[in-house]
N, C-alpha and C positions, 0 to 999 in steps of 0.2 A: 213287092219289088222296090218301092222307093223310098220304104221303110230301110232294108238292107241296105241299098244307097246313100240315104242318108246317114247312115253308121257307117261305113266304109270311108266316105268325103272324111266326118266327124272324128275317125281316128287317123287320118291320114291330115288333117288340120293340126290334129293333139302329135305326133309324132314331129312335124313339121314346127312346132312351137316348141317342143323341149330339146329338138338338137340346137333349133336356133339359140336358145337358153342355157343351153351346156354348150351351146359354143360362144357364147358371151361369157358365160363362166371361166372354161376351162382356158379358152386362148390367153397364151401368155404375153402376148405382145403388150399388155397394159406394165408389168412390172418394169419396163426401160423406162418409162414417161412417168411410172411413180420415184424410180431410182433418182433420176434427171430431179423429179421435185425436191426430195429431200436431199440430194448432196447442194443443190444450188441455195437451200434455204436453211443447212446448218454450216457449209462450209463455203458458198458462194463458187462452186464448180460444176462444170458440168459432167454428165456421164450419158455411154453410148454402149450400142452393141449391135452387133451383124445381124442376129438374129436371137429370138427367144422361144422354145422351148420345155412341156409341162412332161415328167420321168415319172413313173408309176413305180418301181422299187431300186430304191424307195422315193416316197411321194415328195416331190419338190423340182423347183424351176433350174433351168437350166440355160445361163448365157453364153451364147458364144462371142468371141474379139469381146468382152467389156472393158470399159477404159476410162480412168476419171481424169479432166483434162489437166494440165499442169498450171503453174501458176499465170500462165497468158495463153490468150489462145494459138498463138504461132508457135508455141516451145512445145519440145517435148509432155506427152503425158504423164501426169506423174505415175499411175497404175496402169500396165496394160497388162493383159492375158489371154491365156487361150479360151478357159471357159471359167465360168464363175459356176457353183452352184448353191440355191437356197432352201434348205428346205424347210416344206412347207405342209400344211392339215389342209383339210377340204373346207374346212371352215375359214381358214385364212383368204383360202382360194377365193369363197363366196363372197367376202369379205372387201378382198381385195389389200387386206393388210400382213404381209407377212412378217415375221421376226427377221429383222434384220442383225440381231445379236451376235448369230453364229452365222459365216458362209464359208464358203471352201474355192480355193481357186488354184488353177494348175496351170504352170508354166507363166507364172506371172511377174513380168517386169518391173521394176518399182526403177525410176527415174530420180535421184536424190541429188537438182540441180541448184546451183547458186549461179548466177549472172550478175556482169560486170556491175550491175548500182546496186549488189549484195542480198538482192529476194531468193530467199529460199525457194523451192517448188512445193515444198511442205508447210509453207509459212500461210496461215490461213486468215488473213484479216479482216472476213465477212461472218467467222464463222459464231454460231450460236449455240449456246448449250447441249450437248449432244449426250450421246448414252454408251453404256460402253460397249465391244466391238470383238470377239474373239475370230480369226482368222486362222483356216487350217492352210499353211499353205506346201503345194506339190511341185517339188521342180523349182523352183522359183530362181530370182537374183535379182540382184540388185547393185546399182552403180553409183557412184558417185563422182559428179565431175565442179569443181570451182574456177570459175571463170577467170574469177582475180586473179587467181594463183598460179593455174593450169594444172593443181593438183587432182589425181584421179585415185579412185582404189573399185576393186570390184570385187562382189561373191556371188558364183554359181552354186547350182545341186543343192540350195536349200529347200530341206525339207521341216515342219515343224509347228509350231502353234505361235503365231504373232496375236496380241492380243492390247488394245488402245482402252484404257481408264478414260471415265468422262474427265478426270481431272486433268487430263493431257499425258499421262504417264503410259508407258508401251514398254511392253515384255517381251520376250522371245525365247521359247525353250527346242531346241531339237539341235540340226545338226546341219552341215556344207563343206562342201572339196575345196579343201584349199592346198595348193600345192600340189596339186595331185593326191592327194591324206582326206579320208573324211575326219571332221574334227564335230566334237559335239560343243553347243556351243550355248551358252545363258545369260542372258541378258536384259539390262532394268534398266529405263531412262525413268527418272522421275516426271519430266515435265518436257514433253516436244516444242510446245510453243517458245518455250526458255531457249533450245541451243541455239538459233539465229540471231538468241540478244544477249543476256549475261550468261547464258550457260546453264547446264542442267546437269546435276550429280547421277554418276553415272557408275554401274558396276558390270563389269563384262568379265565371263570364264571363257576358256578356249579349250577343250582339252582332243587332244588325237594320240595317237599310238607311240609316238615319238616327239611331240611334243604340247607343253603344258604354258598358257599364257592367263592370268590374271592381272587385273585393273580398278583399281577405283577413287574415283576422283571425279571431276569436271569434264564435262566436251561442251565447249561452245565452236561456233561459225559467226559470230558477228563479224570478224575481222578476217580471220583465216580461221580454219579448221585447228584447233588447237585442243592439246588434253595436257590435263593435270591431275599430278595424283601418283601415290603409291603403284607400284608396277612387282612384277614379278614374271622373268621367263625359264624356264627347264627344259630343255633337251638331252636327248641320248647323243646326239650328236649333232656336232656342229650345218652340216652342211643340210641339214632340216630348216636352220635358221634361215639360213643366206636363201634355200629354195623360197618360203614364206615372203621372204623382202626381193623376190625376183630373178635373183641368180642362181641359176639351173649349176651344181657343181656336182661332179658324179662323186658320189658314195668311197669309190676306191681312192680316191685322192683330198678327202677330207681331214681335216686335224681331229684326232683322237677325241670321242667325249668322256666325259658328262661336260654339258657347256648351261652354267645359269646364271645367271643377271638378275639383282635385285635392286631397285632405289626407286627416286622420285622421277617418275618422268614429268618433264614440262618441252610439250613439243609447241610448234606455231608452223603452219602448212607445213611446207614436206621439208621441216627440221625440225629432227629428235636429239633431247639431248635427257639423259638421266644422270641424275646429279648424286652423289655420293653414293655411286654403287658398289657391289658387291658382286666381284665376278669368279665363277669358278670356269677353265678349262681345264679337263683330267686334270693333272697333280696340285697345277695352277693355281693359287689363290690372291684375288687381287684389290685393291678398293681404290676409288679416286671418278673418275667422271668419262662419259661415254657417250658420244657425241656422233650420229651420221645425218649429214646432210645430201637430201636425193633434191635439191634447188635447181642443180645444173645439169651441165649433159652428162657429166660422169658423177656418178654419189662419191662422196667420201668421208672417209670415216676419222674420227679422230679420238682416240686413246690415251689418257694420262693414268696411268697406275702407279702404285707402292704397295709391296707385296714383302711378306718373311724370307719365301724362297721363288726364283725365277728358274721351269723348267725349260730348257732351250733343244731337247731333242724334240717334240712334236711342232717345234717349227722345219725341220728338216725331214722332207717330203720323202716316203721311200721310192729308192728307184728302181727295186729290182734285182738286186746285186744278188749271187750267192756263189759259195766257192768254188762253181766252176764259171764265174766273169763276173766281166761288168754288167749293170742294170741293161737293159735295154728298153724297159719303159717310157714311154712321154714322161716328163718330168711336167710336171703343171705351173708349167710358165705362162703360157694365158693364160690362168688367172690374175695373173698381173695387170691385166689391161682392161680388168671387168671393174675396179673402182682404182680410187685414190683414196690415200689414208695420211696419218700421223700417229706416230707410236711411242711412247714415253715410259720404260716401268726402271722405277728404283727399287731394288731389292735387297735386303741384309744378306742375301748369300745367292749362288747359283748353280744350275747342274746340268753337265752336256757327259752324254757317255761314259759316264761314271767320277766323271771331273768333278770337284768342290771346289768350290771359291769361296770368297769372303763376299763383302757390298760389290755390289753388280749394280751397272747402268745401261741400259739396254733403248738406243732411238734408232724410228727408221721414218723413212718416208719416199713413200711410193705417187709418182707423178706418173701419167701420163703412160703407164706400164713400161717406166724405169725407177730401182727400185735402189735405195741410198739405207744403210745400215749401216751403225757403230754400237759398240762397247767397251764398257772399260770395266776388269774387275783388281779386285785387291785378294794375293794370293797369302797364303802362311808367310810371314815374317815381313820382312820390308818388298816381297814378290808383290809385281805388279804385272798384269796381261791386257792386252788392248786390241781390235781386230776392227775391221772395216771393210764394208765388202757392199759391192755395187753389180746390181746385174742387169739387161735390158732385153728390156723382150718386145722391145718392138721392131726390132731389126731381124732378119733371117743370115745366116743361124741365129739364136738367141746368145748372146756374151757376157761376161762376169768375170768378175774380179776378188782379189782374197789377200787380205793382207794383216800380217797378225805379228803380234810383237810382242813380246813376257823378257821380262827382266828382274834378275834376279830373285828365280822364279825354281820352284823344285818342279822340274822337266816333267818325271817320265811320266807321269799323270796325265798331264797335257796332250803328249809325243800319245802316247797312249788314245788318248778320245780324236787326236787330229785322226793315224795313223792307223791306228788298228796294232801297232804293233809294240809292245808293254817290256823291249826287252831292255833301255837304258833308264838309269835314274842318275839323281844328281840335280845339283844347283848350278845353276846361269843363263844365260842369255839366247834369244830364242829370236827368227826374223825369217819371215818366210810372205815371199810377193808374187802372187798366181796370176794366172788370166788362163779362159779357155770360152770356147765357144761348144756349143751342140744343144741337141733336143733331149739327150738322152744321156746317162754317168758315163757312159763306153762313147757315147761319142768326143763327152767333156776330158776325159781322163785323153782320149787320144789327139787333142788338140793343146793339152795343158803344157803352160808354158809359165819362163819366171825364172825366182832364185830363190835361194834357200840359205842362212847363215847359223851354226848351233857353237856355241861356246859353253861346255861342261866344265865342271868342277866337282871332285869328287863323286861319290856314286858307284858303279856299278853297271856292268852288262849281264842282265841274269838270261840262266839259262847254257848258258858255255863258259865252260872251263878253256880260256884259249891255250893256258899253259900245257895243260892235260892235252889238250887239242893238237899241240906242235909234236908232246912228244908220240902220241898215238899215228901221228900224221910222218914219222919214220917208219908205218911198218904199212900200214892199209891206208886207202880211200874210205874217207867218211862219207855216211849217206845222211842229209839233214843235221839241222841245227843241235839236237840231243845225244849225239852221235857221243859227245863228253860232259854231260849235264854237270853241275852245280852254278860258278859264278866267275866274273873276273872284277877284280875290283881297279877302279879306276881314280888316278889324280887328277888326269885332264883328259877332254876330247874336243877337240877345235874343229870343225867342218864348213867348207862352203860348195854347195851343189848350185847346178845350174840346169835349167828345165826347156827344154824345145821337143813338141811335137808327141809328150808322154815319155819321154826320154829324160833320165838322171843322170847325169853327169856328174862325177866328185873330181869337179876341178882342186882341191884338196883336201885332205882328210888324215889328220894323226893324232893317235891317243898314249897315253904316257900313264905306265903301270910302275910299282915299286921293284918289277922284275927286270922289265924290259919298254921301249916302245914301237908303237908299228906306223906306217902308213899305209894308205886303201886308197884306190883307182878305181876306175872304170865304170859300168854306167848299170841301169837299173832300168828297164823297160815295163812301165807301168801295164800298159793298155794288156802286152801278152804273157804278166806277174814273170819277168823272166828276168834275172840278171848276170854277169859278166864280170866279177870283180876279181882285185889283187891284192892281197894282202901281204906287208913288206916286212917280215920283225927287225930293227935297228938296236945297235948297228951289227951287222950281219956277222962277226967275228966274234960277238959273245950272247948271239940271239938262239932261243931253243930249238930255231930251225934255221938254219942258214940259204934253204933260197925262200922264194916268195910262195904264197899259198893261192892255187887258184881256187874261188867257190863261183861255180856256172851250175845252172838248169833251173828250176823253179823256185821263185820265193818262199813256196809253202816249204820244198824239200830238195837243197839242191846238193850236189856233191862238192865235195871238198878234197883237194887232194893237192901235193907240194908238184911246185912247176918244174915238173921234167920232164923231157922231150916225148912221146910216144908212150907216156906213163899207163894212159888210161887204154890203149890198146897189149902195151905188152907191161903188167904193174910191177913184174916178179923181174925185169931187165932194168926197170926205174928207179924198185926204192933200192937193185944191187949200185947204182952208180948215186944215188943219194947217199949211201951209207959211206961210198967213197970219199963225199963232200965232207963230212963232219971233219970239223976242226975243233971241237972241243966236246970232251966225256959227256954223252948221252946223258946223264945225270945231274950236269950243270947246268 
């Protein structure tokens, strides 16, 4: 009996001495206070954690909150996270020595501060020879804020493998949302300790579905955050760009891409400037220097180019429009008020809606979301065209201005990309001064207002025969403009119109053929394409038609028919008392 007792105590001792021994073993709370040793004695900081943790598959320690502190103990950490994990052999365990080579950490904050007397939080000046360090990290981000400067940039969602050389050099392969975009992303600093002092050569890829960003050069922070070096950006489209640097611009009201930029960037804090660059947007191609500065409360941009040719329809925003109205679209006037710019391009020729020009000069500048634009171009022969136009969009409604003037200038080109409408040609003089207010083409066209001056020479009205037209216009009513298709050839055409409320008025208007001449009255209703006119042939005693011709109903297709009384209700009593009228042989 005391036999069995005493084996019963004997293993009930031995059971009692090997949990106590596996739990000196296994408990993990020892790896914080080994961690704490060696970051204090290769990089002089400290490190913490909530709790610790030993995972069986697979076999390794698990931290939870660990956090290495930052460059002073009042500042931010430079590392924090959710859990860290290391894994580890039973023999490490025993040990007490685990590999610290490889660990993983998920949801981990990386702090990348500078403060006002210029310490980095990464700048490590106790530290001693160390080993190298690969990191899986999950979820992660990272921030960066400079105190001097008050410059900030951040990246969330990264996922990927960070990895620290004893020699100080740090890599990065995987991926992070930026913009809303995951972008995959690679990246190689040579030497960490370097960028808080002269700087450390640096190559960075960026690439996401929509756009393409490479770098390599210089990144130091001694003084401000500054890079240098060869650059390279590629987008599908622009408004990828502007989301990247902050401004959210929707999709539908972007400028047309491909948009890419190539030269030497040399930034210093939060001004970028790339110096002999190469810019393409869509047709676009441009070189000269490209400059935004985010210093103040609004960034702004500043643009100097010189380009072969300057495409000028993807600066004009669609609004909407189609043949049955006006746009009624927002018109993307606040985007005006989202920066300030400067815009400069010299170009050997230019193209708007099918217009050609010669040298073009094209400046603008946008203040304060009011928006100042001029050009000048040089047309065929001694033509010259010039236009200036101001719009402000800080005011409600939004208002703008249009003012454009060619001389001695072959018109119908011109008349043609202003107007839409391709039916006069000829040389001379051209003057036309707008204003309108809205949000939208239908509310601008019905608020549009000004005047208008055309002085023609020679040329042509294609499309109508007006001679053909008078004599057809003794027997029927014409429906639309082709009603007597070929041309009318023209010596002069003189015009001044006057503009209130989408309303055209030809305060007057006569043109002068080798047969005959006419004058034309009456008004032109933009907003409802509707107009009202008279047309006069002079002098009435030896004209092809002897009274006046009205054309009323739609500008796409209106009728035509000679002014007599109740003509259009009874035609066959009208053109018997027009036939009355003629005073001279039908044929003459």
């Amino acid at each position: 009996m005391n036999q069995r007792r005493m084996i019963a105590i004997g293993a009930v001792a031995g059971l009692v001495t090997l949990a106590t021994v596996a739990w000196v073993v296994l408990s993990p709370g020892w790896v914080v206070g080994m961690l704490d040793r060696v970051t204090g004695q290769q990089l002089g900081r400290s490190f913490s954690a909530e709790s610790a943790h030993l995972d069986f598959s697979p076999l390794s320690l698990r931290l939870e909150g660990p956090a290495l502190s930052g460059a002073s103990e009042r500042g931010d950490s430079l590392i924090r996270a959710k859990s860290m994990v290391i894994p580890i052999s039973l023999g490490q365990i025993v040990a007490r020595q685990p590999d610290l080579s490889a660990i993983a950490l998920r949801e981990a904050e990386f702090a990348l501060l500078i403060d006002e007397r210029g310490q980095a939080s990464w700048d490590f000046p106790e530290a001693a020879a160390g080993r190298a360090l690969n990191i899986a990290l999950e979820q992660a981000s990272f921030r960066f804020f400079d105190a001097r400067s008050g410059q900030a940039l951040a990246l969330s969602n990264v996922d990927g493998q960070l990895q620290f050389a004893a020699d100080g050099g740090v890599t990065f392969r995987g991926s992070a949302v930026i913009a809303s975009r995951v972008a995959r992303i690679d990246f190689e600093l040579r030497s960490l300790p370097r960028v808080n002092a002269d700087g450390s050569p640096l190559e960075i890829a960026v690439e996401s579905e929509a756009l393409s960003l490479s770098f390599g050069g210089r990144l130091a922070t001694g003084r401000v955050l500054s890079l240098t070096g060869p650059m390279s950006l590629t987008s599908r489209e622009p408004a990828e760009v502007a989301r990247w640097a902050g401004f959210d611009l929707p999709e539908s009201q972007s400028l047309p891409g491909p948009f890419a930029v190539h030269g030497g960037l040399d930034s210093a804090g939060r001004a970028y400037a790339i110096r002999t660059a190469a810019v393409t947007l869509g047709e676009f191609r441009g070189a000269g220097d490209v400059v935004a500065d985010l210093r103040g409360e609004r960034p702004k941009l500043q643009v100097t180019l010189e380009a072969d040719r300057l495409w000028l329809d993807p600066l004009v925003p669609s609004a909407g429009a189609s043949e049955a109205g006006w746009g009624s679209a927002l018109l993307p006037l606040s985007h005006l008020r989202v920066m300030d710019a400067e815009l400069s391009i010299l170009a050997r020729a230019a193209s708007y809606a099918g217009f050609e020009t010669g040298a073009a000069r094209l400046a603008a500048t946008l203040t304060d979301g009011r928006l100042d634009a001029s050009g000048a171009f040089r047309l065929d022969g001694a033509g010259t065209a010039a236009f200036t136009a101001k719009i402000d969009a800080v005011v409600l409604p939004p208002s703008g201005s249009l003012r454009i003037e060619a001389e001695n200038a072959e018109l119908g080109p011109l008349l043609g990309a202003l107007t839409g409408v391709e039916a006069l040609s000829g040389n001379g003089n051209l003057k036309l001064d707008l204003n309108a207010q809205g949000r939208t083409q239908e509310e601008l066209v019905g608020t549009l207002g000004g005047s208008a001056t055309l002085a023609l020479a020679g040329g042509q009205i294609q499309g109508a025969d007006l001679k053909a037209a008078a004599g057809a216009l003794r027997e029927r009513i014409l429906d639309g403009w082709g009603a007597t298709p070929g041309a009318t050839p023209l010596e002069t055409l003189n015009a001044n119109l006057s503009i209130a409320d989408g309303l055209v008025t030809l305060t007057s208007a006569e043109a002068a053929t080798e047969a005959f001449r006419l004058t034309l009255s009456g008004s032109v209703d933009l907003l409802r394409r509707a107009l009202d006119l008279k047309l006069a042939f002079q002098p009435p005693e030896t004209a092809p038609l002897p009274v006046p011709v009205m054309i009323t109903g739609t500008l796409a297709a209106p009728r035509i028919y000679p002014d007599i009384p109740d003509i259009l209700n009874n035609p066959e009593g009208g053109f018997a008392r027009l036939r009355s009228a003629f005073t001279t042989p039908p044929g003459n």
